[in-house]
Backbone as JSON Lines, residues from 0, in Angstrom:
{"i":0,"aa":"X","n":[13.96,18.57,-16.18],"ca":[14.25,17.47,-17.1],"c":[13.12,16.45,-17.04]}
{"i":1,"aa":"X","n":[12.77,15.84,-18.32],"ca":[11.51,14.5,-18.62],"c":[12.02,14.01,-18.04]}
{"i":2,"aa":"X","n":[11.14,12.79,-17.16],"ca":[11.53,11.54,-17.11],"c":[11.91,11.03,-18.46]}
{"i":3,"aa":"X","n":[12.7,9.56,-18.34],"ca":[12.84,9.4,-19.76],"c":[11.3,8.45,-20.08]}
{"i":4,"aa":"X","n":[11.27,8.39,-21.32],"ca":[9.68,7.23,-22.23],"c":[10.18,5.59,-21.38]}
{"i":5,"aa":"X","n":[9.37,5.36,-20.49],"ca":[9.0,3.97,-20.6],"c":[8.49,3.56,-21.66]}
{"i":6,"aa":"X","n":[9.63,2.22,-21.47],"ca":[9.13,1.54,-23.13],"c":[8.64,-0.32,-22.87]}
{"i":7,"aa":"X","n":[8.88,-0.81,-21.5],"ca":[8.49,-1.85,-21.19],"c":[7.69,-1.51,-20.06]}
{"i":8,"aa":"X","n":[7.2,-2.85,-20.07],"ca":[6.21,-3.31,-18.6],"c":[5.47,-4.13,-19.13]}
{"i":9,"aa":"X","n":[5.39,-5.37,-17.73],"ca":[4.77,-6.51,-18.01],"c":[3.36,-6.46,-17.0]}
{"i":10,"aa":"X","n":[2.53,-6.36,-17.54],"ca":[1.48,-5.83,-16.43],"c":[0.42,-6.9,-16.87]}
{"i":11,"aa":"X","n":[0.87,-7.99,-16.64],"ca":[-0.18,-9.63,-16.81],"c":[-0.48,-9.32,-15.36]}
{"i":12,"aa":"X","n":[0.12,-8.9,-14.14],"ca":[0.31,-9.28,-12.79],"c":[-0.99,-8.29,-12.64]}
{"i":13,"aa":"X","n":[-1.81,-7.61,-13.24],"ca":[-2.71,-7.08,-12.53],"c":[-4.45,-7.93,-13.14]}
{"i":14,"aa":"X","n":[-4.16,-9.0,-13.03],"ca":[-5.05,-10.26,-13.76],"c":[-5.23,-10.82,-12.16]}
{"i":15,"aa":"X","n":[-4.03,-10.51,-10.99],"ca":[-3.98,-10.97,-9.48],"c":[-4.81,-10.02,-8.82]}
{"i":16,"aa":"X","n":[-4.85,-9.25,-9.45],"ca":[-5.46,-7.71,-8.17],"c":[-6.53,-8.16,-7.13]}
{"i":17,"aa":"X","n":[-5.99,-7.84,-6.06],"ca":[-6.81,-8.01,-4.99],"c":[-8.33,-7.77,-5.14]}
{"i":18,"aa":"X","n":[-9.28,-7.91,-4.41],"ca":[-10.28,-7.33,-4.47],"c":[-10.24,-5.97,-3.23]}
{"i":19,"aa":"X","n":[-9.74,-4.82,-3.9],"ca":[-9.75,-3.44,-3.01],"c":[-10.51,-2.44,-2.88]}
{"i":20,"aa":"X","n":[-10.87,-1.63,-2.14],"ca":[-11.84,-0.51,-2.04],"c":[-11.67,0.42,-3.68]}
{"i":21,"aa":"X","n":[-12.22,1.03,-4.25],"ca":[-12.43,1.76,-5.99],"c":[-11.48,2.65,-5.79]}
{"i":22,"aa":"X","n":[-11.03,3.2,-4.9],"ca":[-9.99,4.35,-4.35],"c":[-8.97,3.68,-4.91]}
{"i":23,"aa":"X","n":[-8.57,2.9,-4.53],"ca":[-7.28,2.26,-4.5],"c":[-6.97,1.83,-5.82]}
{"i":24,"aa":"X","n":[-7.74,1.34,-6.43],"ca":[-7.51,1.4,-7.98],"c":[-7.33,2.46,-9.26]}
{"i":25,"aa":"X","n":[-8.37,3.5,-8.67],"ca":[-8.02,5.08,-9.48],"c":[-6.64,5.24,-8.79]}
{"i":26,"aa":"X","n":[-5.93,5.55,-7.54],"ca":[-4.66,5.67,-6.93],"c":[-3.65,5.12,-7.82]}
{"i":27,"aa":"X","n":[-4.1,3.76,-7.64],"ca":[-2.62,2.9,-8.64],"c":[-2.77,3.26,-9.92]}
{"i":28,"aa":"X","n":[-4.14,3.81,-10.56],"ca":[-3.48,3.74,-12.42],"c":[-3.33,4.91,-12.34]}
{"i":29,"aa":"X","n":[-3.84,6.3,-11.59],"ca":[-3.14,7.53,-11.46],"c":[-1.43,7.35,-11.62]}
{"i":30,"aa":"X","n":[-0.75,6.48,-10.23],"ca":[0.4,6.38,-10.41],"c":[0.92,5.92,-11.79]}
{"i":31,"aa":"X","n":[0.31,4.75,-11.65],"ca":[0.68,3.84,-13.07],"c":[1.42,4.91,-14.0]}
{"i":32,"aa":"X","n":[0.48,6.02,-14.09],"ca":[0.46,7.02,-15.24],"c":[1.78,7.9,-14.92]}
{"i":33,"aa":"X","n":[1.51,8.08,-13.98],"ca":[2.79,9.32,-13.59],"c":[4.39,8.58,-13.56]}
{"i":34,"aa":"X","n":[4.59,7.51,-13.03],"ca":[5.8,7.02,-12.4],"c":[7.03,7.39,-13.63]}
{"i":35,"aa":"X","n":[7.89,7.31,-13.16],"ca":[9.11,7.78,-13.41],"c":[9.88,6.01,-14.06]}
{"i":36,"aa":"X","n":[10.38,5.77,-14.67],"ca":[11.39,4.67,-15.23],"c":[11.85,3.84,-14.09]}
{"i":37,"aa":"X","n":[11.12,3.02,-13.49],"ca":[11.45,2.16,-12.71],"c":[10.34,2.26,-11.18]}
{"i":38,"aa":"X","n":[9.31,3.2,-11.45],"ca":[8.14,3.14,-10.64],"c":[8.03,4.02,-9.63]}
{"i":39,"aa":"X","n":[8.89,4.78,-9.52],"ca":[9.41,6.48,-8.93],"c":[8.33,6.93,-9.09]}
{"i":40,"aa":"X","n":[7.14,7.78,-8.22],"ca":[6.05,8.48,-8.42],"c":[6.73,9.63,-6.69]}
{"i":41,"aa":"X","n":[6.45,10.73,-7.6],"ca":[6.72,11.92,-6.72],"c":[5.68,12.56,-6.73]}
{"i":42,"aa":"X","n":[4.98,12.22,-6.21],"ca":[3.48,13.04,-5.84],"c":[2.88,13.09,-4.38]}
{"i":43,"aa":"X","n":[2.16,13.94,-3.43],"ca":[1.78,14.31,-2.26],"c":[0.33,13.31,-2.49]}
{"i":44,"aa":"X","n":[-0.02,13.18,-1.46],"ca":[-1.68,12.58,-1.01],"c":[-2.34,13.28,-1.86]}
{"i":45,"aa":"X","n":[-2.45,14.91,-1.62],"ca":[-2.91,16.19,-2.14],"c":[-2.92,16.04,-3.45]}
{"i":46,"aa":"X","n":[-1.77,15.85,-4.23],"ca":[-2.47,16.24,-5.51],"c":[-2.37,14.47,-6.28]}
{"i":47,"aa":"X","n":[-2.48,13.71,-5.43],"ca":[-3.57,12.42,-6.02],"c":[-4.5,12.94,-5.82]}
{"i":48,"aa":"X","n":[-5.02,13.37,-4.93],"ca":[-6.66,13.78,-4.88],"c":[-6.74,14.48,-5.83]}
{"i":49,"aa":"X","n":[-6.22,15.31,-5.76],"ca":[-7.07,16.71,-6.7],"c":[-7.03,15.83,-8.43]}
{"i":50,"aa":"X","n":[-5.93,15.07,-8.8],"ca":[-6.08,14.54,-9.76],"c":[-6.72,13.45,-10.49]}
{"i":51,"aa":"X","n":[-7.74,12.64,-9.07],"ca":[-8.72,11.75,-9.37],"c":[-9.94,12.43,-8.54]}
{"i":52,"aa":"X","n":[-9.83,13.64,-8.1],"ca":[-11.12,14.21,-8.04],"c":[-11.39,13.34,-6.33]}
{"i":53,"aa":"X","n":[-10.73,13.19,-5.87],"ca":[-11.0,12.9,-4.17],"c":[-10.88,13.7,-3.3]}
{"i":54,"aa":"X","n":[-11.55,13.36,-2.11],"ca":[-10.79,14.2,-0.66],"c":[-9.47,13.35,-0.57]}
{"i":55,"aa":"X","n":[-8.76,14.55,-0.24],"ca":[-7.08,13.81,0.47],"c":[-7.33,12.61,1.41]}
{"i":56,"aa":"X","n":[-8.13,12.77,2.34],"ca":[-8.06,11.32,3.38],"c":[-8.62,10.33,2.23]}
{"i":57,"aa":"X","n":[-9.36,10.15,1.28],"ca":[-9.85,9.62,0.24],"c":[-8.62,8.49,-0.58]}
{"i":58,"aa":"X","n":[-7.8,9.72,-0.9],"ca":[-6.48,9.07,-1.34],"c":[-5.37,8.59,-0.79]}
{"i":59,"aa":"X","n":[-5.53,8.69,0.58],"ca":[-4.7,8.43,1.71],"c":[-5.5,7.02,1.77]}
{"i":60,"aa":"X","n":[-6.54,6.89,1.66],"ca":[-7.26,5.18,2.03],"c":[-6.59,4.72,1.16]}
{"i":61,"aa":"X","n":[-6.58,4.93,-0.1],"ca":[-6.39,4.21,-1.22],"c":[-4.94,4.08,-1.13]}
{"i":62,"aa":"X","n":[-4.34,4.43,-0.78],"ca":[-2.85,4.35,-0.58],"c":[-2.52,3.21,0.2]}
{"i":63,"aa":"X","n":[-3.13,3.6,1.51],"ca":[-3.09,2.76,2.66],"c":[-3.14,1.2,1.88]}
{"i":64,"aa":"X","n":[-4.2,0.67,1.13],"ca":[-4.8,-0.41,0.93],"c":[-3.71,-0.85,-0.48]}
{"i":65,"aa":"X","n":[-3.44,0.26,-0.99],"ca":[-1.69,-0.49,-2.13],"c":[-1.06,-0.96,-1.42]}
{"i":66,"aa":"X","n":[-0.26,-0.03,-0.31],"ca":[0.64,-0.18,0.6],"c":[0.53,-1.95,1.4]}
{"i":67,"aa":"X","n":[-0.92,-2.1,1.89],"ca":[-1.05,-3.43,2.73],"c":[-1.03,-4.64,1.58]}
{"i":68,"aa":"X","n":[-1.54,-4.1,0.29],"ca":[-1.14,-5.34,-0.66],"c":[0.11,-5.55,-1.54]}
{"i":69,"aa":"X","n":[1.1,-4.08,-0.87],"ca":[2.49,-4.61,-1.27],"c":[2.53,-4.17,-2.73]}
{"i":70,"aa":"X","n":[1.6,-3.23,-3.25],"ca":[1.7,-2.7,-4.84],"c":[2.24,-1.42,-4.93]}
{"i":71,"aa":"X","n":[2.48,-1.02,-3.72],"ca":[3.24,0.63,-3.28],"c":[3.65,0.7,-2.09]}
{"i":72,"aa":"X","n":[5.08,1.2,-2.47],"ca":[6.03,1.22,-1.22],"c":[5.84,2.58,-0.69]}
{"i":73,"aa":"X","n":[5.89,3.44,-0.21],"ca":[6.26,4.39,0.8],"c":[7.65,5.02,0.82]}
{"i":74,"aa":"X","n":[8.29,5.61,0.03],"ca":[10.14,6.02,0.77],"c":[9.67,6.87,1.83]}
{"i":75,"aa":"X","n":[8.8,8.15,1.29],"ca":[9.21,9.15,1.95],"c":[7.42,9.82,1.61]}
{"i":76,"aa":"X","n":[7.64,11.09,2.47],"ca":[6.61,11.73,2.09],"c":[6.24,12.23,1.06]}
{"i":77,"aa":"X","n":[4.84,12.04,-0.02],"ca":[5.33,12.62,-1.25],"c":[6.17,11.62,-2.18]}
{"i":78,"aa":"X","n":[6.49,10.37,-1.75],"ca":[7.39,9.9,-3.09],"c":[6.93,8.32,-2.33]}
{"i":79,"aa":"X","n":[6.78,7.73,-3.34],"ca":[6.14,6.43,-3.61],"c":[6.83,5.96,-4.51]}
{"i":80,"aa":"X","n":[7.09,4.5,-4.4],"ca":[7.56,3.13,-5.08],"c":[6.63,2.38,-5.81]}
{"i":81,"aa":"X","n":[6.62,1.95,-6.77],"ca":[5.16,0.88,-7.01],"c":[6.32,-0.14,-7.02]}
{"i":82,"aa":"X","n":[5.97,-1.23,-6.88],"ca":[6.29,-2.37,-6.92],"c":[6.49,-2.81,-8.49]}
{"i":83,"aa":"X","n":[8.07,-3.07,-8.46],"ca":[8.58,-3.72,-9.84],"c":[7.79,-4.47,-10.32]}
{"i":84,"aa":"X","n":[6.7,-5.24,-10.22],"ca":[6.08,-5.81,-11.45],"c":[4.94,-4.6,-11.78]}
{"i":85,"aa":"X","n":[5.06,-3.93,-11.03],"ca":[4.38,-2.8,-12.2],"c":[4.64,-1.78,-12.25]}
{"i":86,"aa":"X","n":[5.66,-1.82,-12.29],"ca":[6.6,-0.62,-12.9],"c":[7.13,-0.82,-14.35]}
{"i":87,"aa":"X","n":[7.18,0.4,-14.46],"ca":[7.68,0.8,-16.19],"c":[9.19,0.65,-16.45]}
{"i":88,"aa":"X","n":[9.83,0.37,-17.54],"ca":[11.39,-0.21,-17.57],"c":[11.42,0.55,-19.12]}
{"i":89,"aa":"X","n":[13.03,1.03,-19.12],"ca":[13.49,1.13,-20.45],"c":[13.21,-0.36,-21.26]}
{"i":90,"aa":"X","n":[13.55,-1.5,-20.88],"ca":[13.91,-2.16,-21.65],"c":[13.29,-3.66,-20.8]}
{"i":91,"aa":"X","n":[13.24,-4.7,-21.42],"ca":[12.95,-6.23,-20.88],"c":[14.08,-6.72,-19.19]}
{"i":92,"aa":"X","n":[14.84,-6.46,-19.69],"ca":[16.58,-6.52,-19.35],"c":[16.13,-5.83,-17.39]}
{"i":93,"aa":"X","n":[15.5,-4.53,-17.44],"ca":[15.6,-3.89,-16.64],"c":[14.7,-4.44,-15.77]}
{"i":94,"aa":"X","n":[13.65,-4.72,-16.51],"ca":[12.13,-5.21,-16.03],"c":[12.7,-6.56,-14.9]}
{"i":95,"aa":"X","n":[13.28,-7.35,-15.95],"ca":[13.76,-8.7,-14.97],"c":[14.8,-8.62,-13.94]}
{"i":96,"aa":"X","n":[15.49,-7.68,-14.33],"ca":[16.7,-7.82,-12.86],"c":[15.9,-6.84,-11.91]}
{"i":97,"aa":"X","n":[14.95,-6.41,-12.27],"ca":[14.23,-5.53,-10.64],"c":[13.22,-6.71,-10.01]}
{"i":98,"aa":"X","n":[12.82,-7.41,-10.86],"ca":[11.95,-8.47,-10.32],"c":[12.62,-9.78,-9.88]}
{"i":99,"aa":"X","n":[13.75,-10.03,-10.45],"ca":[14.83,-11.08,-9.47],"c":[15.43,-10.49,-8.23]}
{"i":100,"aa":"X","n":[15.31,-9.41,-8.17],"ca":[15.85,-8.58,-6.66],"c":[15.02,-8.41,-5.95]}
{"i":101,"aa":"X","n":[13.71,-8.66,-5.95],"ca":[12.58,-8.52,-5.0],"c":[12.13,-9.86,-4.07]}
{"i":102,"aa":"X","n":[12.1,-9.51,-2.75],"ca":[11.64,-10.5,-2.16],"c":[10.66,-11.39,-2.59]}
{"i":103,"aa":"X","n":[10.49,-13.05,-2.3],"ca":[9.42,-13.64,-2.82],"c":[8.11,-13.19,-2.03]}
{"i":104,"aa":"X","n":[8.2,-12.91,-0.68],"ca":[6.83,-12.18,-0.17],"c":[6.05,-10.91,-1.47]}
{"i":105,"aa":"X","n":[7.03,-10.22,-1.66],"ca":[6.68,-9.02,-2.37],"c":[5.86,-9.36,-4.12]}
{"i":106,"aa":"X","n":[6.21,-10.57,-4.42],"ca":[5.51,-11.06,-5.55],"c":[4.03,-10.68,-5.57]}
{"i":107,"aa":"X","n":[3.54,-10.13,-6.6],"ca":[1.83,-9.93,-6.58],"c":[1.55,-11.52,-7.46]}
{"i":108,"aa":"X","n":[1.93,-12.01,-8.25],"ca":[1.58,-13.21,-9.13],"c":[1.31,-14.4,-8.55]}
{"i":109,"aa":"X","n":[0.47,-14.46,-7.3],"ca":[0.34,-15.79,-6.85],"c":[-0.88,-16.08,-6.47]}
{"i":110,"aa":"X","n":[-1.14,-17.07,-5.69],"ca":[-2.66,-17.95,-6.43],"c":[-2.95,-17.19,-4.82]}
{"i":111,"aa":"X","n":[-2.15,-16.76,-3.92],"ca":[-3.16,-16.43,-2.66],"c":[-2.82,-15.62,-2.6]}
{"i":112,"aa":"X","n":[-2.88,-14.11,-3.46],"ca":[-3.1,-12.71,-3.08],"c":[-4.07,-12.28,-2.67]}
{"i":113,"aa":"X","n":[-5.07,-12.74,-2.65],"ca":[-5.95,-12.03,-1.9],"c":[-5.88,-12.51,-0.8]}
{"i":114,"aa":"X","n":[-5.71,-13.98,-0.36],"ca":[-5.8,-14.22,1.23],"c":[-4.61,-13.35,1.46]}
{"i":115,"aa":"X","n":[-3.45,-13.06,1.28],"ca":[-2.6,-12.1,2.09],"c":[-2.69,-11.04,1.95]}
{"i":116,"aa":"X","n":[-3.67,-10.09,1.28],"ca":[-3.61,-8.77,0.94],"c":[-4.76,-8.84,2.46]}
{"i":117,"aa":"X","n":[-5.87,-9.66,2.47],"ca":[-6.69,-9.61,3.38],"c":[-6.07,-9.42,4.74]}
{"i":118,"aa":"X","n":[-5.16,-10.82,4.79],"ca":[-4.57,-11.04,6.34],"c":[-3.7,-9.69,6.6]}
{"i":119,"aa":"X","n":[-2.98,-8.94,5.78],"ca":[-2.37,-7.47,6.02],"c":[-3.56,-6.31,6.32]}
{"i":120,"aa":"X","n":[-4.34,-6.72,5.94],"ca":[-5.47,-5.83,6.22],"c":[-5.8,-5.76,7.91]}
{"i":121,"aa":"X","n":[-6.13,-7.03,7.88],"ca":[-6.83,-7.2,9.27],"c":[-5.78,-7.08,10.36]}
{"i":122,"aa":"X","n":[-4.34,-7.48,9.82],"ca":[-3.37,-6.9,11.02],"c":[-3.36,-5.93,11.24]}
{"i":123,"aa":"X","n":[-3.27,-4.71,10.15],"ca":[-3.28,-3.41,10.52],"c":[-4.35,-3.1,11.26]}
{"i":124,"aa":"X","n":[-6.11,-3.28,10.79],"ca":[-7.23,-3.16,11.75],"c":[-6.59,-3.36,12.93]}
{"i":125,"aa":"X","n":[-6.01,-4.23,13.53],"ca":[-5.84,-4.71,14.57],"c":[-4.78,-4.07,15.2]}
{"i":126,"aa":"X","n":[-4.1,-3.38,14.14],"ca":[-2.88,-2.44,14.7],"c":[-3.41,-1.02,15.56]}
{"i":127,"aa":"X","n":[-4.61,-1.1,14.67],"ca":[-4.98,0.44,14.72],"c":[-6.17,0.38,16.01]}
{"i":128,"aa":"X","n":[-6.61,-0.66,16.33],"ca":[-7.63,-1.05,17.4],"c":[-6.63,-0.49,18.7]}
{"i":129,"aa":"X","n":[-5.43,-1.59,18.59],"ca":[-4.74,-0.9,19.53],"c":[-4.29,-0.2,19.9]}
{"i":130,"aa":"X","n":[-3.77,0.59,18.8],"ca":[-3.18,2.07,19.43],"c":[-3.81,2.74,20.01]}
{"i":131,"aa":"X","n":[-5.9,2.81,19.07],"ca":[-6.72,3.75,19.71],"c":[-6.58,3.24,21.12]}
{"i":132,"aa":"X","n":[-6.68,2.12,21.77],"ca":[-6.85,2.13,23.12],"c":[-6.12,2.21,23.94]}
{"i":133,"aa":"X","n":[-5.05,2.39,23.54],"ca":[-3.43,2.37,24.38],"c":[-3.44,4.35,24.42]}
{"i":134,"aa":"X","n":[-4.08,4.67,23.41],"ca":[-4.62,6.43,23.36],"c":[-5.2,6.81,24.38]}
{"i":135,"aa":"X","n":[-6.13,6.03,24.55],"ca":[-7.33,6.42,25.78],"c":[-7.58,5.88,26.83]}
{"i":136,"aa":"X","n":[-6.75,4.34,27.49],"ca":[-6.44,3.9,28.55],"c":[-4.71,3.23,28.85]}
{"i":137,"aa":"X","n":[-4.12,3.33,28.14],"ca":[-2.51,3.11,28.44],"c":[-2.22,1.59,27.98]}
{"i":138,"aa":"X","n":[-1.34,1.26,28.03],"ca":[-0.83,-0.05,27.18],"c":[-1.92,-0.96,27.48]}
{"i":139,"aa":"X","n":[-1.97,-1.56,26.22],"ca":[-2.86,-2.7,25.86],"c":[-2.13,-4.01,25.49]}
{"i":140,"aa":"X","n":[-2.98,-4.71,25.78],"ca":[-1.45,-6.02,25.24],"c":[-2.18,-6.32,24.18]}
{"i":141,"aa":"X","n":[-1.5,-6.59,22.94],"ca":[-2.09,-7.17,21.47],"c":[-3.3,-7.91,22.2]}
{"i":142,"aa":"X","n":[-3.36,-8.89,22.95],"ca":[-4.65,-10.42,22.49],"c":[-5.72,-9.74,23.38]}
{"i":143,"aa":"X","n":[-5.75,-8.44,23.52],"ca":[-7.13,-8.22,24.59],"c":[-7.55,-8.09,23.38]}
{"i":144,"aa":"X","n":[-8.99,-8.3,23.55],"ca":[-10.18,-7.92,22.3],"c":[-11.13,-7.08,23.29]}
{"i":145,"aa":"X","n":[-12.15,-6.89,22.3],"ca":[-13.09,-5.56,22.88],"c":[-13.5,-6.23,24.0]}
{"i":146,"aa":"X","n":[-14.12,-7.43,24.47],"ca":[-14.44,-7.63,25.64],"c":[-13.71,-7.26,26.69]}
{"i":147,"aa":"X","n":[-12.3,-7.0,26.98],"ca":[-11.63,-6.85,27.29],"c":[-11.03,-5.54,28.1]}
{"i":148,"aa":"X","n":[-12.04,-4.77,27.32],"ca":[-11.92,-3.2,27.68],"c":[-11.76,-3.04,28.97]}
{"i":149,"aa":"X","n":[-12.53,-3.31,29.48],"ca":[-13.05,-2.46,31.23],"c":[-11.43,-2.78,31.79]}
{"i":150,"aa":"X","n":[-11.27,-4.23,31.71],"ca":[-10.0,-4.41,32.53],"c":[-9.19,-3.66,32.12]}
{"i":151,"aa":"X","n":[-8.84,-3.52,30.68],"ca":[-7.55,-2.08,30.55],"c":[-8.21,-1.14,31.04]}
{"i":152,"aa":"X","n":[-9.07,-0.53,30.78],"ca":[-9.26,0.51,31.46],"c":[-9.09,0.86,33.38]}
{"i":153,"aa":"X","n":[-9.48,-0.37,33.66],"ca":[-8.81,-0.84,35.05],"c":[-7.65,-0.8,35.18]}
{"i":154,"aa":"X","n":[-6.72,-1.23,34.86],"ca":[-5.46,-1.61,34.64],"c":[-4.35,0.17,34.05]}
{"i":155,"aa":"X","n":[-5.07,0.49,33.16],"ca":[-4.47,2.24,32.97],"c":[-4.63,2.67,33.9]}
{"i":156,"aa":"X","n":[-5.76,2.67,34.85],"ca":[-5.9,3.84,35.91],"c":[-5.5,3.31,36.89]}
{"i":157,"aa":"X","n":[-4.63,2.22,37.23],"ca":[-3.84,2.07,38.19],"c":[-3.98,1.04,39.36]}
């Protein structure tokens, strides 16, 4: 069965767009294109790539970087949310009661999207700093920074 014809969407909100890696923008109007009546996109990493001509980790960045600016949700593997202001609606009606149900964090229309698309950025960096080292010398506490190393590494080995 079709999805049914989107026949609304208010897409002034991409006048906010972050400043993001080029990935991430072929990603979102790929979706843009595909989504389902209310922003439903059932597609794998895999065949975003193959359909904007990327490597999979390629479209996995670009994902990553929707995801930290809150323009694509995640359910499941393979199935992605875009975020109600840019999502497609039967009707006006539909458009607004998905966007009165959304958290005010989740808003893209505001004068400091990019400072928070940034600051989600750099948390995750910082997410991902740590795990690598909690990988290769054992718990790390968030506020060590790289100077910091030898002592975890001290501190893992006992």
């Amino acid at each position: 069965m079709a999805a049914p014809e989107l026949t609304w969407g208010s897409f002034n909100v991409l006048s906010y767009m972050p400043n993001m890696p080029k990935v991430a923008y072929q990603v979102l109007h790929h979706l843009m294109g595909e989504q389902e009546t209310g922003g439903l996109c059932v597609k794998t990493e895999e065949e975003i790539a193959e359909s904007i001509n990327v490597h999979r980790s390629q479209a996995g960045r670009g994902l990553q970087h929707l995801m930290l600016a809150r323009m694509v949700y995640r359910k499941t593997k393979g199935r992605y949310q875009l975020n109600p202001m840019l999502s497609g609606f039967r009707t006006p009606a539909e458009h607004k009661k998905a966007i009165d149900g959304m958290p005010q964090e989740d808003w893209l229309d505001v004068d400091d999207f990019q400072e928070r698309y940034e600051r989600a950025v750099a948390d995750h960096q910082e997410e991902v700093r740590i795990r690598t080292l909690e990988r290769k010398h054992g718990r790390v506490q968030a506020d060590e920074g790289v100077a910091d190393l030898n002592a975890a590494r001290r501190r893992a080995r006992g």
